[in-house]
C-alpha positions, -999 to 999 in steps of 0.1 A, spaced: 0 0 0 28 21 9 44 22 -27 11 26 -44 8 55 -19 38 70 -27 38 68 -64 4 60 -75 -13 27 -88 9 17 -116 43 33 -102 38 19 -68 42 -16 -82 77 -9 -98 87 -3 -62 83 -41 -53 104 -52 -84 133 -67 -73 171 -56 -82 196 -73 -112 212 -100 -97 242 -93 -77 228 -56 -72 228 -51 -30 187 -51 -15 199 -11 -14 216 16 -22 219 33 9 212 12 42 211 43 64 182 50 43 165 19 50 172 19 87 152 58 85 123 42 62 119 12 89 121 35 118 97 55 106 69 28 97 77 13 125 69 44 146 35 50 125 23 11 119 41 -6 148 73 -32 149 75 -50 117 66 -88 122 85 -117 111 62 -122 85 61 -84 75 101 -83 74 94 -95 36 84 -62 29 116 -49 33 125 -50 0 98 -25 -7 114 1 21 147 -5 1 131 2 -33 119 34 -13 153 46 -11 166 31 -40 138 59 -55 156 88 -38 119 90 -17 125 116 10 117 104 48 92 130 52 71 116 28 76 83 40 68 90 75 35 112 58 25 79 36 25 56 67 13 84 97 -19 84 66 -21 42 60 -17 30 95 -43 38 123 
């Protein structure tokens, strides 16, 4: 929901596309520590099962995706 969110319907699912192979998850991993931080402070500690999502955070940053409107997307999805 997040990357629809962030970039609209069709965009949003570009985000979950994975990276070539022997590409890192992600380009910056301080980035991705921010973007779980912050959906973890809006939508609660990711669960096992929800760590699979990662990949999506990491596309996030790989997207250059500002933490601002990360923490906006998920204070906006998550109740």
């Amino acid at each position: 929901m997040i990357s629809s969110f962030l970039l609209g319907s069709e965009k949003g699912h570009a985000l979950t596309a994975g990276r070539l192979a022997g590409q890192p998850l992600v380009d910056d991993w301080r980035c991705l520590e921010t973007m779980v931080s912050s959906y973890e402070d809006h939508c609660g500690p990711l669960s096992t099962y929800g760590r699979k999502y990662l990949r999506v955070l990491a596309s996030v940053c790989n997207a250059g995706i500002p933490e601002e409107v990360m923490a906006k997307a998920a204070s906006q999805l998550c109740w």
